[in-house]
ZALO-335576 format. One record per atom (N, C-alpha, C, O, CB): residue number from 0; residue in one letter; atom name; x, y, z. Coordinates in Angstrom, 3 decimals. Atoms other than C-alpha are relative to their C-alpha. Glycine has a CB too. Layout:
residues N
{pt NUM,'A','CA',{X,Y,Z}}
...
end
This chain:
residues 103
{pt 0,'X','N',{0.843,1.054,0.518}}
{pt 0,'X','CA',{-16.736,42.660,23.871}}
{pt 0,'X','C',{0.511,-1.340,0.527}}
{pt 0,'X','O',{1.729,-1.481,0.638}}
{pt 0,'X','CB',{-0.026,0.021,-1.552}}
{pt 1,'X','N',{-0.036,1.578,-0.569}}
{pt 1,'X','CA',{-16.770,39.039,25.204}}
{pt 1,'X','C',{0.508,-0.556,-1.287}}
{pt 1,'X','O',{0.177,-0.054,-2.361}}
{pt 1,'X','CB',{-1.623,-0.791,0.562}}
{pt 2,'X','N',{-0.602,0.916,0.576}}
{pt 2,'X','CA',{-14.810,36.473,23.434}}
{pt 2,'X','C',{-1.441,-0.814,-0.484}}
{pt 2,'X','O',{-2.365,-1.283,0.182}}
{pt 2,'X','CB',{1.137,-0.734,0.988}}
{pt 3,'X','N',{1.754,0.704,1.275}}
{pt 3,'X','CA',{-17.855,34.990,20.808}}
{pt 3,'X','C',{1.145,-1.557,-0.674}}
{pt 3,'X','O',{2.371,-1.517,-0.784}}
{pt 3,'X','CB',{-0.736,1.981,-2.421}}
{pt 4,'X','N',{-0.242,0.822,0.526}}
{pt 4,'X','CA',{-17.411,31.361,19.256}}
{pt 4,'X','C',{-0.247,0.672,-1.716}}
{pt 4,'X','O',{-1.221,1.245,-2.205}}
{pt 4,'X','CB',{-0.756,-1.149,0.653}}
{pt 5,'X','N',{0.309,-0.867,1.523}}
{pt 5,'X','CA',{-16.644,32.531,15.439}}
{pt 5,'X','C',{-1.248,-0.358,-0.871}}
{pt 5,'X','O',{-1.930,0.333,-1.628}}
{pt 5,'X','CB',{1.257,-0.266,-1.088}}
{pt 6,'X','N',{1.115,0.810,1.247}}
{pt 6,'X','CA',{-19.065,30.213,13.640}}
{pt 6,'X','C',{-1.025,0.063,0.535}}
{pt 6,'X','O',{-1.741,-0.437,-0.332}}
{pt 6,'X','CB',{0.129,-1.586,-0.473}}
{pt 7,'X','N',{0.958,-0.714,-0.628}}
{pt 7,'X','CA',{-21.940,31.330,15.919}}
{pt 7,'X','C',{-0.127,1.457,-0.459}}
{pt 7,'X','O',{-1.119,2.092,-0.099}}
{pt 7,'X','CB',{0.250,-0.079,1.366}}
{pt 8,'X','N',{0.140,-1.479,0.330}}
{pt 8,'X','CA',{-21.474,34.717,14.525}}
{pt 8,'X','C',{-0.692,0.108,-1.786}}
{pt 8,'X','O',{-0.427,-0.516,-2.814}}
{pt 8,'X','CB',{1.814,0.793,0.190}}
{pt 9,'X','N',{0.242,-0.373,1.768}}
{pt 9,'X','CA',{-23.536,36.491,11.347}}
{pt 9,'X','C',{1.060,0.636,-0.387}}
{pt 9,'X','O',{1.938,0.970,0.408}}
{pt 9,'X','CB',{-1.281,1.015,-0.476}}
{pt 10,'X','N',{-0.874,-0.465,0.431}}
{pt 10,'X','CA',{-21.542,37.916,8.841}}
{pt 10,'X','C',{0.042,1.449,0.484}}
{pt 10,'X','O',{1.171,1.904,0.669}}
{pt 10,'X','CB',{-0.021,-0.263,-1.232}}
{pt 11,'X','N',{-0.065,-1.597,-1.087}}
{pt 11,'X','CA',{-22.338,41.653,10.616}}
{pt 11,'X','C',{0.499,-0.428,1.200}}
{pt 11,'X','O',{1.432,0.224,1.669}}
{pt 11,'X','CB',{-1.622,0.869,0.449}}
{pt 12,'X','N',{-0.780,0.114,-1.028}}
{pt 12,'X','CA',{-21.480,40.136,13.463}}
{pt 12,'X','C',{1.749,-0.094,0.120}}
{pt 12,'X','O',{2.554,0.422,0.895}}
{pt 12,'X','CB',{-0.550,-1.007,0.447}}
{pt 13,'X','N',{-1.380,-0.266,0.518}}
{pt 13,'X','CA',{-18.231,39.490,12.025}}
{pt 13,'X','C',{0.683,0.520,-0.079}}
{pt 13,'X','O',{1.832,0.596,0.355}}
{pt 13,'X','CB',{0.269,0.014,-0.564}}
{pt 14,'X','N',{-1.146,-1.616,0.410}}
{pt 14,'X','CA',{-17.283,42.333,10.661}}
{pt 14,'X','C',{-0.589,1.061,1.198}}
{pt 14,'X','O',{0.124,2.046,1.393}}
{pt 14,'X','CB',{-0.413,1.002,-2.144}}
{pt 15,'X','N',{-0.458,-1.044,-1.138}}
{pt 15,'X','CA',{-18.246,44.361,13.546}}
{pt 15,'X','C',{1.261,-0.453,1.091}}
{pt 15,'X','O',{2.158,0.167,1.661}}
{pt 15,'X','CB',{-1.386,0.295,0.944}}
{pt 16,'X','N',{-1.178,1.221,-1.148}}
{pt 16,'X','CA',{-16.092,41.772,15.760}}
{pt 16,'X','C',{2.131,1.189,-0.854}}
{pt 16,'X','O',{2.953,2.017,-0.463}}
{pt 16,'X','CB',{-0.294,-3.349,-1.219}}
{pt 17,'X','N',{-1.213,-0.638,0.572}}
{pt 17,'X','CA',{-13.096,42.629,12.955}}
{pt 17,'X','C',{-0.030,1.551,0.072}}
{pt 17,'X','O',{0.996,2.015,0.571}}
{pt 17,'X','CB',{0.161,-0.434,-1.471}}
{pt 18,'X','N',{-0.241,-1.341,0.181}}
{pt 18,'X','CA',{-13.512,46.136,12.591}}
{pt 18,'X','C',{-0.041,0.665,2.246}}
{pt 18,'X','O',{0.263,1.767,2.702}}
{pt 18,'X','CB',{-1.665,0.713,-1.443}}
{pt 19,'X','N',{-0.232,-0.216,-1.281}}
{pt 19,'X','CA',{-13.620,46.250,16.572}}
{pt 19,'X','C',{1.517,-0.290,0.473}}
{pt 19,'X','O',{2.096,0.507,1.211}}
{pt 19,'X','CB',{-0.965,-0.790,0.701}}
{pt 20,'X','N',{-1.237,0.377,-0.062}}
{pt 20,'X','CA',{-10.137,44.171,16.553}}
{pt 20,'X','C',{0.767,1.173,-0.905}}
{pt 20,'X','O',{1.900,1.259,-0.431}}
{pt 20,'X','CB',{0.133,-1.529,-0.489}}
{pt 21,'X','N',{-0.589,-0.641,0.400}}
{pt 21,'X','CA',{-8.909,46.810,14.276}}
{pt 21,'X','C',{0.309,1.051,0.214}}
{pt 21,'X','O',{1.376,1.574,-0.106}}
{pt 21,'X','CB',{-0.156,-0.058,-0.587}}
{pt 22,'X','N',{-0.348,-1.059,-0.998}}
{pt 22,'X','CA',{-9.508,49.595,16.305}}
{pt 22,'X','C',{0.564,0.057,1.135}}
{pt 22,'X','O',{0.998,1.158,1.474}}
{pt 22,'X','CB',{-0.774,0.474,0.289}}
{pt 23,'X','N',{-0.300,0.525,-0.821}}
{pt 23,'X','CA',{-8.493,48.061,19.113}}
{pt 23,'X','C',{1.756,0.410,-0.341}}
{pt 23,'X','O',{2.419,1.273,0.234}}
{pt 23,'X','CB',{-0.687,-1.418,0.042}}
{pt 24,'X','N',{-1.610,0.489,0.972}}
{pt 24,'X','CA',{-4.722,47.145,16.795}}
{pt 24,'X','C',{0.528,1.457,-0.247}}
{pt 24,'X','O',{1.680,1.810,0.009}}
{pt 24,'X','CB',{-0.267,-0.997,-1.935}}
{pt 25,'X','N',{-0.505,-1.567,0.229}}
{pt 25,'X','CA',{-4.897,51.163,15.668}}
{pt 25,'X','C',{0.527,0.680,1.243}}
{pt 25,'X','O',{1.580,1.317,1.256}}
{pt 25,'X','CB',{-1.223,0.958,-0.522}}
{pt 26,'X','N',{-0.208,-1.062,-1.204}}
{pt 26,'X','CA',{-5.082,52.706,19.327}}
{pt 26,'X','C',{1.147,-0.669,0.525}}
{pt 26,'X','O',{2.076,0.043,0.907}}
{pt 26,'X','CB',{-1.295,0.224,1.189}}
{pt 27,'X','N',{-0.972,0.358,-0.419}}
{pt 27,'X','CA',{-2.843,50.193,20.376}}
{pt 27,'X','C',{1.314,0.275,-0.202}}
{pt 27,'X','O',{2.211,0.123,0.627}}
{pt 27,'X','CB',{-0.133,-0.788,-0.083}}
{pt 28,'X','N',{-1.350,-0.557,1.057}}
{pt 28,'X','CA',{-0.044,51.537,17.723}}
{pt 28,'X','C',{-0.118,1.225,0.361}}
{pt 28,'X','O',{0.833,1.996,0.226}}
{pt 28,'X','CB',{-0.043,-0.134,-1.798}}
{pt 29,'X','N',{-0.245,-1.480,-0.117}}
{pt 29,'X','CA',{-1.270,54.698,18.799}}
{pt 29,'X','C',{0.122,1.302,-1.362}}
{pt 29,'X','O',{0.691,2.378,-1.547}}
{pt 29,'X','CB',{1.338,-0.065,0.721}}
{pt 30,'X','N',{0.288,-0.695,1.615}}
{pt 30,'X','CA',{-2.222,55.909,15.212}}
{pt 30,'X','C',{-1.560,0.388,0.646}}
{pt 30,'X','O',{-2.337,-0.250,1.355}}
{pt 30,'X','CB',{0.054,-1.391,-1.834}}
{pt 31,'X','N',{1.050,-0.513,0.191}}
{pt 31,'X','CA',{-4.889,58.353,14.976}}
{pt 31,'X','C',{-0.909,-0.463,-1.436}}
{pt 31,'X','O',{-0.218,-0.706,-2.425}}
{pt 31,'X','CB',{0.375,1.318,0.112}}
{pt 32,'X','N',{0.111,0.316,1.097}}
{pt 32,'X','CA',{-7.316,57.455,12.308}}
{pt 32,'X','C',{0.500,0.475,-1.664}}
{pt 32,'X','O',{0.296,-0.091,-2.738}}
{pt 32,'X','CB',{-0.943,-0.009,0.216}}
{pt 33,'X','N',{-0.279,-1.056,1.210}}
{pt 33,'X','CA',{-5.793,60.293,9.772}}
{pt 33,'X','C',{1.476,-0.802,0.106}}
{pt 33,'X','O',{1.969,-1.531,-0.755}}
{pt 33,'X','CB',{-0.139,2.091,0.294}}
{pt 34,'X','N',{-1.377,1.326,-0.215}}
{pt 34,'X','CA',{-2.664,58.341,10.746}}
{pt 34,'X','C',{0.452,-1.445,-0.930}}
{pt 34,'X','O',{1.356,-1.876,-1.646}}
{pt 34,'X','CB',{-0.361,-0.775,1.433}}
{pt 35,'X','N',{-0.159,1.272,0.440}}
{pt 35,'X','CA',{-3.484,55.219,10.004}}
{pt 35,'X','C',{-0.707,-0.301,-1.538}}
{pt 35,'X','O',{-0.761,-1.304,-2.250}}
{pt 35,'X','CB',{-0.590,-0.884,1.134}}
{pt 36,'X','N',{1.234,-0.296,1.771}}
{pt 36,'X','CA',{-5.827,56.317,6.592}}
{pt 36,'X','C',{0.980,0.322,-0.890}}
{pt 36,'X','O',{0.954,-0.188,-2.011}}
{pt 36,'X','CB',{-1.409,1.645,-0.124}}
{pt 37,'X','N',{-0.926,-0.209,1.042}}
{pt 37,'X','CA',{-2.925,57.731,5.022}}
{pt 37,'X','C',{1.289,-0.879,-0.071}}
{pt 37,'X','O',{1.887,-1.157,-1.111}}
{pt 37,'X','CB',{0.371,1.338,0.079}}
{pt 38,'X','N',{-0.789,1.901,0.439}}
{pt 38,'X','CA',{-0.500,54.544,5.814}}
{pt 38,'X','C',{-0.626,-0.558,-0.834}}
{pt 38,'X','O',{-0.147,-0.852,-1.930}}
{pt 38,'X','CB',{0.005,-1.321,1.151}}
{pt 39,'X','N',{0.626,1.249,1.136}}
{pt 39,'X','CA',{-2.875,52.496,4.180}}
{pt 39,'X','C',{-0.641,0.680,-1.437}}
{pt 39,'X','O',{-1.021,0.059,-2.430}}
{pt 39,'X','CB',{-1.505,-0.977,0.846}}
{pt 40,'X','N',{0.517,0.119,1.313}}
{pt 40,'X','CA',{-4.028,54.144,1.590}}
{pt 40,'X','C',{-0.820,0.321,-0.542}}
{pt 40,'X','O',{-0.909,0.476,-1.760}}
{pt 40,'X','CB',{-0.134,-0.705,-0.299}}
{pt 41,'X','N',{1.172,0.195,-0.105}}
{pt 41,'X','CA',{-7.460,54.579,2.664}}
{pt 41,'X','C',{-0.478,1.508,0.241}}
{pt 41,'X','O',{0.433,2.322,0.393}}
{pt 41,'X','CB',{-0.287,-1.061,1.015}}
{pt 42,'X','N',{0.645,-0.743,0.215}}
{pt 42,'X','CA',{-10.144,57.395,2.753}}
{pt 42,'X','C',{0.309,-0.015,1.566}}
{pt 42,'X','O',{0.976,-0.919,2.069}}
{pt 42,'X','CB',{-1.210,-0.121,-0.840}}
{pt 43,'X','N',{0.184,-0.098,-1.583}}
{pt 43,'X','CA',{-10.646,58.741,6.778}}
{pt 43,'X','C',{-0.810,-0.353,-0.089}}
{pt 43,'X','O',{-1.106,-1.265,0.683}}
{pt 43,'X','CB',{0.014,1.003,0.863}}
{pt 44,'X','N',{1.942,0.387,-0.744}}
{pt 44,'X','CA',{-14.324,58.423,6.486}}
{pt 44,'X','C',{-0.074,-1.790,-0.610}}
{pt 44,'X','O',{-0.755,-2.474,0.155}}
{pt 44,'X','CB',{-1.976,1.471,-1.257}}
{pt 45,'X','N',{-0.022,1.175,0.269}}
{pt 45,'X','CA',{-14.003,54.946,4.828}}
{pt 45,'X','C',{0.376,-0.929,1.450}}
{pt 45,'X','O',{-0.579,-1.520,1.955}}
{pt 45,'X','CB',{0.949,-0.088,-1.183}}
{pt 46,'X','N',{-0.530,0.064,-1.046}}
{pt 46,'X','CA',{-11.787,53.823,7.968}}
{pt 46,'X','C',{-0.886,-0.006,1.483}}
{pt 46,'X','O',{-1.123,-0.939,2.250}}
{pt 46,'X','CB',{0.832,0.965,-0.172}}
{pt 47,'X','N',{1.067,-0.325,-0.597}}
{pt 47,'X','CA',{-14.147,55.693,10.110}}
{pt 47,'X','C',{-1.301,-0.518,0.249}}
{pt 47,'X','O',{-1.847,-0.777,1.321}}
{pt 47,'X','CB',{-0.129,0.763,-0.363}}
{pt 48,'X','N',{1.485,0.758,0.120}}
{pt 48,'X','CA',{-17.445,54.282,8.765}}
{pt 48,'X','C',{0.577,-1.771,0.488}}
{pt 48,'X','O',{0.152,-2.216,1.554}}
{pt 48,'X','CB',{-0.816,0.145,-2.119}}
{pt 49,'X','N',{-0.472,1.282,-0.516}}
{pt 49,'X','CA',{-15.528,50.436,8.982}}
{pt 49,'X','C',{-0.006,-0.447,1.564}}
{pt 49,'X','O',{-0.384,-1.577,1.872}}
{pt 49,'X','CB',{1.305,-0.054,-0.423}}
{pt 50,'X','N',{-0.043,0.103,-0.730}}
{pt 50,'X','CA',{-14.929,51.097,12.527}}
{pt 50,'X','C',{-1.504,0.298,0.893}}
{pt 50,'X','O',{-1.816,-0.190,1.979}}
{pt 50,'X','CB',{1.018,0.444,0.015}}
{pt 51,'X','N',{0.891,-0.460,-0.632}}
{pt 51,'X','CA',{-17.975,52.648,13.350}}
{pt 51,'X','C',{-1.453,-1.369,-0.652}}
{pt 51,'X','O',{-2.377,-1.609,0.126}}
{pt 51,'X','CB',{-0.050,1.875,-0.390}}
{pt 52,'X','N',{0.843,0.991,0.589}}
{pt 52,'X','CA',{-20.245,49.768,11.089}}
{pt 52,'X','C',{0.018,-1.005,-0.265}}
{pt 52,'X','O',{-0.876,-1.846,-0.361}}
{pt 52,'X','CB',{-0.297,0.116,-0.694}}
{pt 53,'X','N',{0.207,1.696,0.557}}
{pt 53,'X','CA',{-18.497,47.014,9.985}}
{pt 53,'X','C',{0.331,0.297,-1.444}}
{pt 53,'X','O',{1.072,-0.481,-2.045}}
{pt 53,'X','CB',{-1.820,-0.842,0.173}}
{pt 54,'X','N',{-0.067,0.305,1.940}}
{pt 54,'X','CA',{-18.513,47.903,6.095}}
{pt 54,'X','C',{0.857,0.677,-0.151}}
{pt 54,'X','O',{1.151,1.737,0.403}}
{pt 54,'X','CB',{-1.217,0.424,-1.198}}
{pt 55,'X','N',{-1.413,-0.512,0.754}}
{pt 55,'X','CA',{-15.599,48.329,4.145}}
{pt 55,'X','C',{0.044,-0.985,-1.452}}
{pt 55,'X','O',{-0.788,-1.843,-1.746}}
{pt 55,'X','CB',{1.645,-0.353,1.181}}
{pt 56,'X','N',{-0.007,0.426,1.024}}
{pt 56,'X','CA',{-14.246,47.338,0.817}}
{pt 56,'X','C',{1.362,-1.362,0.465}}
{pt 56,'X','O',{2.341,-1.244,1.202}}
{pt 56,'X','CB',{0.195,1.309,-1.165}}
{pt 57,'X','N',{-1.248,1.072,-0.031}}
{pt 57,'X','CA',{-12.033,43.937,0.675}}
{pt 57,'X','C',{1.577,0.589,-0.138}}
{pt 57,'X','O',{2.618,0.302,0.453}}
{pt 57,'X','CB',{-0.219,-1.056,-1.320}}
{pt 58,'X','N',{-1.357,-0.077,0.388}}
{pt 58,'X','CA',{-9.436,45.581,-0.938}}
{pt 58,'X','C',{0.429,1.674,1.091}}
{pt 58,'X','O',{1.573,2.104,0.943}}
{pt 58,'X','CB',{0.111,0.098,-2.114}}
{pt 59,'X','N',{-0.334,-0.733,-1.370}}
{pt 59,'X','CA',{-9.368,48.559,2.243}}
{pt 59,'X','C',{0.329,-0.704,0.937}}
{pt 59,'X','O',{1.317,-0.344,1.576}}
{pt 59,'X','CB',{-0.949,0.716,0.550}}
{pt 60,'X','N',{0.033,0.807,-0.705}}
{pt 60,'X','CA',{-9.638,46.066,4.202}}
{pt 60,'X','C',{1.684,-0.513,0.462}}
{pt 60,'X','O',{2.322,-0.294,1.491}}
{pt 60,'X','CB',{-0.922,-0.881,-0.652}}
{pt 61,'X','N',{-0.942,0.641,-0.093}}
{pt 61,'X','CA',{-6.607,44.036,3.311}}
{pt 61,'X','C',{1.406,1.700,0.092}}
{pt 61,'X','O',{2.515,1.693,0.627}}
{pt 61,'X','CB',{-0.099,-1.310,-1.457}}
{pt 62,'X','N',{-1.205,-1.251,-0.311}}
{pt 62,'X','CA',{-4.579,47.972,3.096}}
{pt 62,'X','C',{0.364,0.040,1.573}}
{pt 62,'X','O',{1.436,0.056,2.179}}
{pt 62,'X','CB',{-0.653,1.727,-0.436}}
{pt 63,'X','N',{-0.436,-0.420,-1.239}}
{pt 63,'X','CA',{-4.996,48.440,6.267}}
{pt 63,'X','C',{0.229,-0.985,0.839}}
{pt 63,'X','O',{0.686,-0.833,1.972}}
{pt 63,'X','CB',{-0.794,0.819,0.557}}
{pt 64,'X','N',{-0.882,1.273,-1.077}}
{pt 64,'X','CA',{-4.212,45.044,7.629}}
{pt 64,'X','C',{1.626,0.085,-0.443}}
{pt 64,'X','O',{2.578,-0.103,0.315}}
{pt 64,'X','CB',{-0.654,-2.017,-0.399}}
{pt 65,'X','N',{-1.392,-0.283,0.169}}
{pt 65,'X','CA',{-1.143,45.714,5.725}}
{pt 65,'X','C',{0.958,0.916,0.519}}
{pt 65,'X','O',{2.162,0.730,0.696}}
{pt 65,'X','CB',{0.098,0.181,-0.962}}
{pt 66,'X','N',{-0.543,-1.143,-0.685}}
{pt 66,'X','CA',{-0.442,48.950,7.188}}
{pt 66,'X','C',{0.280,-0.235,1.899}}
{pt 66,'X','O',{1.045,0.345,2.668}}
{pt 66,'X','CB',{-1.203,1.266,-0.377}}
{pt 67,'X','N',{-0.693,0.195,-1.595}}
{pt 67,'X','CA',{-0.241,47.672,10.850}}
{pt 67,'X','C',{0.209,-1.835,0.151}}
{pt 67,'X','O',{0.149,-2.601,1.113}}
{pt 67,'X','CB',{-1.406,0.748,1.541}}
{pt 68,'X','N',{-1.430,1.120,0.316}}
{pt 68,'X','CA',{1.596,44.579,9.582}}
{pt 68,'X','C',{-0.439,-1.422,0.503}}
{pt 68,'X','O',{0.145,-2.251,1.202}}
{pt 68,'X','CB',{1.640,0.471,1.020}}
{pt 69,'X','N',{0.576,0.884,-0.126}}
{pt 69,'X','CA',{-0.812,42.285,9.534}}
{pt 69,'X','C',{-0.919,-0.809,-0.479}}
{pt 69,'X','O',{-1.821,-1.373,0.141}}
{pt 69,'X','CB',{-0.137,0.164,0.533}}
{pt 70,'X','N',{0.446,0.497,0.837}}
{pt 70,'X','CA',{-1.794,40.915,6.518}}
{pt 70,'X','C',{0.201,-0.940,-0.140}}
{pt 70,'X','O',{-0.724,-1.441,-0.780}}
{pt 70,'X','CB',{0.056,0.360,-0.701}}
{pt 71,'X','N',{-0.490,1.741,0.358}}
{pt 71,'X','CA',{0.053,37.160,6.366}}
{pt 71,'X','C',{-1.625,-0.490,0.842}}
{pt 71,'X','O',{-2.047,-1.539,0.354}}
{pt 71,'X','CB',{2.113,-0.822,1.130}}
{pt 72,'X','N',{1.018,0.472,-0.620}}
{pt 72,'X','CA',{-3.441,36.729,8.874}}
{pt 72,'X','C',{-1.106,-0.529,-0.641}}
{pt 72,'X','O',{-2.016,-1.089,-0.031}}
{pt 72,'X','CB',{-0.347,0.798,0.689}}
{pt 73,'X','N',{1.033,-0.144,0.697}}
{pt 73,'X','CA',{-5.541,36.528,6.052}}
{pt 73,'X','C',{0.867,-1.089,-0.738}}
{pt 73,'X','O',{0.066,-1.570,-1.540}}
{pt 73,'X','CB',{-0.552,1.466,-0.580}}
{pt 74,'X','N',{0.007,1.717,0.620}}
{pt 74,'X','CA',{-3.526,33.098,4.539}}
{pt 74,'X','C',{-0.759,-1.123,0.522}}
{pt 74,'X','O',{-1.259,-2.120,0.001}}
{pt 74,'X','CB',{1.334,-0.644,0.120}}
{pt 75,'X','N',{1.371,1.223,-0.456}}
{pt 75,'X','CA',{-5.602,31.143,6.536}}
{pt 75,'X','C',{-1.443,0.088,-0.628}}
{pt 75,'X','O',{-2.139,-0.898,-0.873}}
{pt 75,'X','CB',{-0.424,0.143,1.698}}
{pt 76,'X','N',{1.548,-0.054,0.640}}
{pt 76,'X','CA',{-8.923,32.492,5.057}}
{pt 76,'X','C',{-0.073,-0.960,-1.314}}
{pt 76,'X','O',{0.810,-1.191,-2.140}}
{pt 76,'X','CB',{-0.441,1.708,-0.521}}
{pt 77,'X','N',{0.264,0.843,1.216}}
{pt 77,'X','CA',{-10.615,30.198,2.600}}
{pt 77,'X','C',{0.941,-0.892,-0.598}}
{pt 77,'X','O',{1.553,-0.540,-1.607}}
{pt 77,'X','CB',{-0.319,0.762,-0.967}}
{pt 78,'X','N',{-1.252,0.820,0.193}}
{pt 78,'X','CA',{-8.265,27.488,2.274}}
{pt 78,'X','C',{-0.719,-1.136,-0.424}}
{pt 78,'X','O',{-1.943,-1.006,-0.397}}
{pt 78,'X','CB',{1.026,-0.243,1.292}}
{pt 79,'X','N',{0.450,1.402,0.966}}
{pt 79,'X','CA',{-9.029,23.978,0.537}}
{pt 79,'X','C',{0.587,-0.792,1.623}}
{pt 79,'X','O',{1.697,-0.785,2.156}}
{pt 79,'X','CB',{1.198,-0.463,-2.115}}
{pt 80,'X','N',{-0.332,0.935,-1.320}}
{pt 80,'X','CA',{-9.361,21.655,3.870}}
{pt 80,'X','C',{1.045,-1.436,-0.460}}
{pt 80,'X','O',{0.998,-2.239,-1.393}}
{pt 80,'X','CB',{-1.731,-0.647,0.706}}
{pt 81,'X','N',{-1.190,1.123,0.024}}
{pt 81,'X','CA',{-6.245,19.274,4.524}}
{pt 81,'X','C',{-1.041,-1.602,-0.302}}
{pt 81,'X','O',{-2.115,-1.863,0.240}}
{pt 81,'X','CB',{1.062,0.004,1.942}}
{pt 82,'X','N',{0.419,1.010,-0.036}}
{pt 82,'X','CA',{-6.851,15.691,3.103}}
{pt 82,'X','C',{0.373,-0.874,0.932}}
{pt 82,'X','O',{1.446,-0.936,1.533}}
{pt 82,'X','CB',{0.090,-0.336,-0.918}}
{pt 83,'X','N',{0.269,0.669,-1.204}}
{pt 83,'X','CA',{-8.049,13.224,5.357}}
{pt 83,'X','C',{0.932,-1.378,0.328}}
{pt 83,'X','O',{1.378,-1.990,1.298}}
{pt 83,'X','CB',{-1.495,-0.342,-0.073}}
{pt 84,'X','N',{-0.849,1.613,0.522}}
{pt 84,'X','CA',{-6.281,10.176,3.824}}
{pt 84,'X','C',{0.706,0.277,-1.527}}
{pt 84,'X','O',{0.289,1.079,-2.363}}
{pt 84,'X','CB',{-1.417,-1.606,-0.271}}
{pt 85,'X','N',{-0.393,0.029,0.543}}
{pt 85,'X','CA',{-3.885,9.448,1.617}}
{pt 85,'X','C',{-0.501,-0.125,-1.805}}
{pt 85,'X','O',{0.006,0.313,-2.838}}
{pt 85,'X','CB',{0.503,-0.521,0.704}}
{pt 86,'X','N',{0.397,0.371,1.209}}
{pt 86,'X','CA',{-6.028,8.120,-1.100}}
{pt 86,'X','C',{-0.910,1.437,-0.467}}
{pt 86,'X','O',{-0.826,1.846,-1.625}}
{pt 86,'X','CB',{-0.847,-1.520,0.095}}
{pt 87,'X','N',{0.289,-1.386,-0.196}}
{pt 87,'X','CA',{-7.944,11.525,-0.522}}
{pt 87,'X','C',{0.795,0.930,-0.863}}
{pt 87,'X','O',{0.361,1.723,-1.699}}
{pt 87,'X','CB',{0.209,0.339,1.376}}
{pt 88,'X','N',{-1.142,-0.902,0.530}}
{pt 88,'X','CA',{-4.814,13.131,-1.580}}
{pt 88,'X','C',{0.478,-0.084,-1.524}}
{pt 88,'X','O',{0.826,0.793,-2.315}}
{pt 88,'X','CB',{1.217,-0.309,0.829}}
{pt 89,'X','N',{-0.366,0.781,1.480}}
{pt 89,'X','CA',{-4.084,10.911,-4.692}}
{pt 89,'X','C',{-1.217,0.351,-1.049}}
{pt 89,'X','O',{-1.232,0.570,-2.260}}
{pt 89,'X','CB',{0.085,-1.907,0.205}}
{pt 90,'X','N',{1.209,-0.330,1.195}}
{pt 90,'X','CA',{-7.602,11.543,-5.838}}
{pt 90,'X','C',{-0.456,1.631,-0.515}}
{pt 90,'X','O',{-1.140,2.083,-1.433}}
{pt 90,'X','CB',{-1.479,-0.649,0.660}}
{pt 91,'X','N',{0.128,-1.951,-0.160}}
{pt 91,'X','CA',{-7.569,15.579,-5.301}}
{pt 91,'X','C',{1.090,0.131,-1.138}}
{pt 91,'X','O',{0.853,0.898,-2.071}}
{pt 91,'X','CB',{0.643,1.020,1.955}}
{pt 92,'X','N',{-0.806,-0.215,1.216}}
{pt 92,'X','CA',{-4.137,15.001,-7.613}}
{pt 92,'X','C',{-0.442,-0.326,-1.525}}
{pt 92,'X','O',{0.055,0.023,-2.596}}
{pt 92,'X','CB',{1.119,-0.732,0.232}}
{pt 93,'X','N',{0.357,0.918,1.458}}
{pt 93,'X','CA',{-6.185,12.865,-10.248}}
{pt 93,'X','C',{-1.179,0.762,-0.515}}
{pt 93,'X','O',{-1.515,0.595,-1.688}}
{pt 93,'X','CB',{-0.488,-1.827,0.240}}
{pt 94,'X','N',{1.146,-0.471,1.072}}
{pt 94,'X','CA',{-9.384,15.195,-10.798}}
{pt 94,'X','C',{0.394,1.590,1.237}}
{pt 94,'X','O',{0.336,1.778,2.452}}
{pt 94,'X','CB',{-2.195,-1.171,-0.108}}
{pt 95,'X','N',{-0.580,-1.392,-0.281}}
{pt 95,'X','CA',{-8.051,18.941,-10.416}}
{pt 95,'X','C',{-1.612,0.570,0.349}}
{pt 95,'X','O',{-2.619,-0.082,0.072}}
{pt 95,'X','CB',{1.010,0.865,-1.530}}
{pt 96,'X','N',{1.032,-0.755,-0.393}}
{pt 96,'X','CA',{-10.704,21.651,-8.991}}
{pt 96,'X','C',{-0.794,0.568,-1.296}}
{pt 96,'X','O',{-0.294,1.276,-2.170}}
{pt 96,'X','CB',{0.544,1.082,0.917}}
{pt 97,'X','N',{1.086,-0.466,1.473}}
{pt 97,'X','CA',{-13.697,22.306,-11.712}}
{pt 97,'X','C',{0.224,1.550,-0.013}}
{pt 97,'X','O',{0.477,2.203,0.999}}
{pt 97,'X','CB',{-2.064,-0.374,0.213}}
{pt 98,'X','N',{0.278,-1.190,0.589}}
{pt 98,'X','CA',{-13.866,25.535,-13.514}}
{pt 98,'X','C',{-1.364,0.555,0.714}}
{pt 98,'X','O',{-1.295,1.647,1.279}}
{pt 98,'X','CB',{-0.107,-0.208,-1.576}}
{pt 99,'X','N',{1.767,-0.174,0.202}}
{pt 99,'X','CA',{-17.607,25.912,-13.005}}
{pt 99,'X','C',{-0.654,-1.093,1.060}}
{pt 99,'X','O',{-0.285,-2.266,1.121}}
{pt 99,'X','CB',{-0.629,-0.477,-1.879}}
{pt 100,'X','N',{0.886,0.279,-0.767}}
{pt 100,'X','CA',{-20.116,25.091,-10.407}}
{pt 100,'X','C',{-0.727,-1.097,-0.960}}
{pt 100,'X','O',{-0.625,-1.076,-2.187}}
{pt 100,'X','CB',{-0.758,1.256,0.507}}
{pt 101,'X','N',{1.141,0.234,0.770}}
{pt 101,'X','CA',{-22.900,22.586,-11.238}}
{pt 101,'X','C',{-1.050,0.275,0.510}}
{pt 101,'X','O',{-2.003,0.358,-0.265}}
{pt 101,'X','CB',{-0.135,-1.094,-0.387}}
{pt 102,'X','N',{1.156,-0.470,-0.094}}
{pt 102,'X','CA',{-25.298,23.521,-9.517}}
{pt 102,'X','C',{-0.244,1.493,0.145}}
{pt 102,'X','O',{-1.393,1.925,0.235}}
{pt 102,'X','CB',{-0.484,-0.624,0.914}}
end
């Protein structure tokens, strides 16, 4: 697959992208999928279907990034963007993150 700009991608596009990098990460280790299903944790056909579709469960997901030792990758996801300015910073300390949506 060609190198894709991420934020141009749907969320299927996504997760086929990841679940392509993950097969990619398995053969590379040289784990068979029965291999790498019972490191993590995970079902074969779960594993299987992920690689072959894209869908998986979050919490498979993160097993098997753990299992080929590569779970710290996932601290970057969803992060609260760095403030811009100082006063930025002072005011993020002065009104904490809401409970509840308003709209």
């Amino acid at each position: 697959m060609t190198k894709m700009i991420p934020s141009l991608l749907s969320p299927v596009e996504t997760a086929n992208l990841l679940a392509e990098r993950l097969k990619n990460l398995r053969l590379q280790a040289g784990y068979k999928r029965t291999t790498l299903a019972k490191r993590a944790g995970v079902s074969e056909s779960s594993l299987k279907r992920f690689e072959a579709t894209g869908q998986i469960s979050l919490k498979n997901l993160l097993r098997l990034a753990y299992a080929l030792g590569r779970l710290v990758e996932f601290d970057k996801l969803l992060v609260l963007p760095e403030a811009a300015s100082l006063s930025e910073l002072k005011s993020r300390d002065k009104s904490p993150i809401p409970k509840r949506g308003k709209i």
